[in-house]
TILUMPA-201835 format. One line per field, with one value per residue (C-alpha): residue number from 1; residue in three letters; x, y negated, z. Coordinates in Angstrom, 1 decimal. Layout:
REM residues N
seq <- c(NUM; ...)
type <- c(ALA; ...)
X <- c(X; ...)
Y <- c(Y; ...)
Z <- c(Z; ...)
//
This chain:
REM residues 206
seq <- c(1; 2; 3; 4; 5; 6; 7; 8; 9; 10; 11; 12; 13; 14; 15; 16; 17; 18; 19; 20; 21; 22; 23; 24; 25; 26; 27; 28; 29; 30; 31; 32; 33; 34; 35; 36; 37; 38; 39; 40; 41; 42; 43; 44; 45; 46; 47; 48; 49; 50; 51; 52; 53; 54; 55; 56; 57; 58; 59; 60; 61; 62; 63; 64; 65; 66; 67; 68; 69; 70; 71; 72; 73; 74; 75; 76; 77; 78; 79; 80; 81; 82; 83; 84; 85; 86; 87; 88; 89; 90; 91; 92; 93; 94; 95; 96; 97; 98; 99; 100; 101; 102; 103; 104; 105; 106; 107; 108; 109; 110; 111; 112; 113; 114; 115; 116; 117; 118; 119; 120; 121; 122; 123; 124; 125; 126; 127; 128; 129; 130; 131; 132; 133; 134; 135; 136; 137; 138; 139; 140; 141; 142; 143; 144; 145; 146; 147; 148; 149; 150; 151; 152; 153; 154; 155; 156; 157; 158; 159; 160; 161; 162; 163; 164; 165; 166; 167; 168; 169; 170; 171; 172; 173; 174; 175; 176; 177; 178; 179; 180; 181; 182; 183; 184; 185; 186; 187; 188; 189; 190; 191; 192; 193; 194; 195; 196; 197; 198; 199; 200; 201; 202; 203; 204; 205; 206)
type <- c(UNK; UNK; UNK; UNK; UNK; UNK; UNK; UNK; UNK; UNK; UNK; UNK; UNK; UNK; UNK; UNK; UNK; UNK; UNK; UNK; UNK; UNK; UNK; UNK; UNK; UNK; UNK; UNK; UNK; UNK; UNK; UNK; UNK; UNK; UNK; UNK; UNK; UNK; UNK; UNK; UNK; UNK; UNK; UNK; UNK; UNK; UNK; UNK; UNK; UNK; UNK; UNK; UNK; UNK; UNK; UNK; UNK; UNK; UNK; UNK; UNK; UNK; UNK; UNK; UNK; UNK; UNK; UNK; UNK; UNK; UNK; UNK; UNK; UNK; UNK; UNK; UNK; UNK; UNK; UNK; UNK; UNK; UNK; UNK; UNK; UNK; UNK; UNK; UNK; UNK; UNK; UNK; UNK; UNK; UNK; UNK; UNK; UNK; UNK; UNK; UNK; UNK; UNK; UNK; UNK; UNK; UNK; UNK; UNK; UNK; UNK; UNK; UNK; UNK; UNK; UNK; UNK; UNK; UNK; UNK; UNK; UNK; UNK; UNK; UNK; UNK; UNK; UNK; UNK; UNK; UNK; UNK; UNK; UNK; UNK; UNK; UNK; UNK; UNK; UNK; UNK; UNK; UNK; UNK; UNK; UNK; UNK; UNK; UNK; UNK; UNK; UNK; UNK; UNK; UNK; UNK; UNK; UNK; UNK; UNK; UNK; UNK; UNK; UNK; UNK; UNK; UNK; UNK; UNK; UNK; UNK; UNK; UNK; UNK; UNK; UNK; UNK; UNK; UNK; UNK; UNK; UNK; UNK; UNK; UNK; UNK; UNK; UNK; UNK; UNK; UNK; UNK; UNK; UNK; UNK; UNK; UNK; UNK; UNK; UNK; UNK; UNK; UNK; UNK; UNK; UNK)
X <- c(-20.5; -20.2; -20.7; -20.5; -18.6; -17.6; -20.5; -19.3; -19.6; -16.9; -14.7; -14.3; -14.3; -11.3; -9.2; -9.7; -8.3; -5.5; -4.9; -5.2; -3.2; -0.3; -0.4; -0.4; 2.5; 4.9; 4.2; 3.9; 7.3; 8.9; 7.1; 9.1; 12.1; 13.1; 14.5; 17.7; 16.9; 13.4; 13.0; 9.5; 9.0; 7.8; 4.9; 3.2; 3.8; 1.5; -0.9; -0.8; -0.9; -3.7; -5.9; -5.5; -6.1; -9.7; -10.4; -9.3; -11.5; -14.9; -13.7; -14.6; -17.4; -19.4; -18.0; -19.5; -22.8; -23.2; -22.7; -25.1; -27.6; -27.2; -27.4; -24.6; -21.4; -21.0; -19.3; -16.6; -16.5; -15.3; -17.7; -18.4; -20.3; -16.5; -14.8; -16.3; -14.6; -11.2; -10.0; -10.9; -9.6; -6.0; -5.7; -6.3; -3.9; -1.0; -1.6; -2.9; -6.5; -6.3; -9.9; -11.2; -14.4; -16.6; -16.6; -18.9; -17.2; -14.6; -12.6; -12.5; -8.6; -9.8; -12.5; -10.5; -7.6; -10.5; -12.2; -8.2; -7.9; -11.3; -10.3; -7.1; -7.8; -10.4; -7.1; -5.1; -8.0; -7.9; -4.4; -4.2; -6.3; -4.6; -1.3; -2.7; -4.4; -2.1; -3.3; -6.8; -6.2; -4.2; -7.1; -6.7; -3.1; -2.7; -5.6; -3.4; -0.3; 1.1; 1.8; 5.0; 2.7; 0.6; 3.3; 4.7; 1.1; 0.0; 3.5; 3.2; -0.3; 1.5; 3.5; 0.4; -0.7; 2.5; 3.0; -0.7; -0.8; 1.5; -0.7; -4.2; -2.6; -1.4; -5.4; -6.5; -4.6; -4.4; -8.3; -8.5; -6.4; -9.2; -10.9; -7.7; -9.5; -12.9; -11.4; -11.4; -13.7; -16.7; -17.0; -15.6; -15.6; -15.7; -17.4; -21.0; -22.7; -26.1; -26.5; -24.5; -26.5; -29.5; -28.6; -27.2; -30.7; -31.8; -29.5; -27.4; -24.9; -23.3)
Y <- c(-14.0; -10.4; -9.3; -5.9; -5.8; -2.4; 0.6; 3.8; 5.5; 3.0; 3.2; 7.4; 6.9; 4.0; 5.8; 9.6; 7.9; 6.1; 9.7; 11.3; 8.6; 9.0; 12.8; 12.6; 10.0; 12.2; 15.4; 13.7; 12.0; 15.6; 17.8; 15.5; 15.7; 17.2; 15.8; 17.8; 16.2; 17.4; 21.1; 22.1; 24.8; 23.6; 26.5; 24.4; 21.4; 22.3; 23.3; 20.2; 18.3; 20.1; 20.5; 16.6; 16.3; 17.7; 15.7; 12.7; 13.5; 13.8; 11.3; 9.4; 10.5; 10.6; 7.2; 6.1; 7.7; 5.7; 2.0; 3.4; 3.9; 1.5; -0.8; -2.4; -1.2; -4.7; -5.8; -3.4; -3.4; -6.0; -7.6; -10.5; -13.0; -12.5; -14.4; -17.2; -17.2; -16.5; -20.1; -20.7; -17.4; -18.3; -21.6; -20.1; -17.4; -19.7; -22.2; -24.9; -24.9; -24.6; -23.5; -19.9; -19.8; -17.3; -14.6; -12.2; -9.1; -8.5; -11.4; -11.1; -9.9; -6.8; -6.2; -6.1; -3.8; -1.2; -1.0; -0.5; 2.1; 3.9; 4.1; 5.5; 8.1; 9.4; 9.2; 11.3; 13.6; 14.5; 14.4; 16.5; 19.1; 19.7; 20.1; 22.7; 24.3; 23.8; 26.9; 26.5; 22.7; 23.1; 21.1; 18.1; 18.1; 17.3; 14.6; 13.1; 13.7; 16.8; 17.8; 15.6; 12.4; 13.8; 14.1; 10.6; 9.4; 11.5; 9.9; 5.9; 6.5; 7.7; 4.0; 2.3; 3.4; 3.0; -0.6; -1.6; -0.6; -3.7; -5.8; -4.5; -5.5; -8.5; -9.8; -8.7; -10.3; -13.6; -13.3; -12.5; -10.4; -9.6; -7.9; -5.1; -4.7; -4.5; -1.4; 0.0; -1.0; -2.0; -5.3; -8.7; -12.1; -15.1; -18.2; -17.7; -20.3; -20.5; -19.1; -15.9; -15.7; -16.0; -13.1; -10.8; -10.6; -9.5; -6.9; -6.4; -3.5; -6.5)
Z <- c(13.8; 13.4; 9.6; 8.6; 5.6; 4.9; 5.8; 6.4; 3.3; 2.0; 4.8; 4.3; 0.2; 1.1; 2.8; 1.6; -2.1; -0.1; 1.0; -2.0; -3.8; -0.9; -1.7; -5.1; -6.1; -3.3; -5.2; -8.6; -8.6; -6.9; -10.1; -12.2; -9.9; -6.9; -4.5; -2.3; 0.9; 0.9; 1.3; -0.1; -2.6; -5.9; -5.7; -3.0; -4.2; -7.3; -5.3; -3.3; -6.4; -7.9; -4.4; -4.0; -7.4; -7.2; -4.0; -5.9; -8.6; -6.3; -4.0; -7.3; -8.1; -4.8; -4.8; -8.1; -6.9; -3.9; -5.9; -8.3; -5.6; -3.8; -6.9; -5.9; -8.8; -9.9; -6.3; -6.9; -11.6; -13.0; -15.2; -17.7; -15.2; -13.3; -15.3; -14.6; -11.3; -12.6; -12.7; -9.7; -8.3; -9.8; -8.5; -4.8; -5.1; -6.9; -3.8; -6.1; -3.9; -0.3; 0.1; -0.8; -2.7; -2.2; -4.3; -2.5; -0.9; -3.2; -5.5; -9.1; -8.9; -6.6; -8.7; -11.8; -10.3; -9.1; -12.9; -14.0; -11.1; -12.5; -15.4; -14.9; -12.5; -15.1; -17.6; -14.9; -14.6; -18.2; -18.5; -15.0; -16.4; -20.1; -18.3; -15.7; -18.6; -21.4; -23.2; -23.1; -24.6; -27.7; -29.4; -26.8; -26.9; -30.7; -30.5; -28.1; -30.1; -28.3; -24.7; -24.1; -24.6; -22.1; -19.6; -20.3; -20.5; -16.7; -15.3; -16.2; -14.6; -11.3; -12.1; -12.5; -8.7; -7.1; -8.8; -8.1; -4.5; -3.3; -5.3; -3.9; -0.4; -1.7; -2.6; 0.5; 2.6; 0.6; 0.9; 4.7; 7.0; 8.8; 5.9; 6.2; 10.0; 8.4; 6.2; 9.8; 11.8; 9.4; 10.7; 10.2; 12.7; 10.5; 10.2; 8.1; 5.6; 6.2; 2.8; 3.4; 6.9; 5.0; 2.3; 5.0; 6.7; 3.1; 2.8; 5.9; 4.2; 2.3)
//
């Protein structure tokens, strides 16, 4: 059966943060150090950084807007009724169960990782703008203990991304390969429970 489990709207938010996180790492990592073998002026780098930056930021947002009207931010926020599932979760991805359960479009690992990647592009954000701005935010920068904090603390979020990345792709594909193919085409060809059947008639964007 054909199940549409990514709309649209998701696919284009999916992959212009992929983009923007791509962007951002490359001309993150080359602020902090250049690199000889690549020849791109540091003037448009920043702007890079900063252009992607602001994409990034209402990438977010229109992102957030769309789970909130469509009522449906807890598939994506990790939430208390979640870890519930986490046993359960653990045992299938340390090959203790053979069987997946069925945790509804995303597991509780993805959904956790997503809340962490939230919350620290809304860290980067604030971090992103007191740098760009570091005269109009002398009152942020000692709440936060000073501007070289907020470098350090703007770079290990860069970390974060760049260490998370490999383990986004590694829950997707210990959930289903085929849901990396969904990311593109929308749809997924699996085998349905009658339950699931029964709930995507109710609401076929799920």
């Amino acid at each position: 059966m054909k199940l549409l489990l990514h709309p649209l709207p998701i696919r284009i938010f999916h992959w212009v943060l992929f983009i923007c996180i791509m962007v951002l790492l490359f001309t993150g990592l080359y602020i902090n150090r250049a690199w000889d073998m690549v020849l791109l002026p540091m003037r448009v780098n920043r702007k890079l950084h900063t252009l992607f930056s602001a994409v990034l930021i209402v990438n977010l947002m229109g992102h957030l807007y769309y789970y909130l009207y469509t009522r449906k931010i807890t598939d994506v926020i990790f939430t208390l009724r979640d870890w519930v599932n986490i046993p359960s979760f653990l045992r299938y991805v340390f090959f203790i169960k053979p069987d997946h359960p069925n945790f509804g479009r995303y597991n509780p690992g993805q959904k956790l990782l997503f809340s962490f990647w939230f919350l620290t592009i809304i860290i980067a954000a604030i971090t992103g703008i007191i740098l760009l701005f570091p005269e109009n935010s002398q009152w942020f920068q000692r709440m936060l203990g000073g501007l070289n904090i907020i470098r350090i603390l703007h770079f290990y979020v860069g970390i974060f991304f760049a260490m998370s990345i490999p383990l986004h792709l590694y829950l997707v594909f210990t959930e289903s390969p085929a849901n990396l193919q969904a990311m593109f085409t929308g749809y997924i060809n699996k085998d349905i429970k009658p339950e699931i059947i029964k709930k995507e008639k109710e609401d076929p964007s799920i």
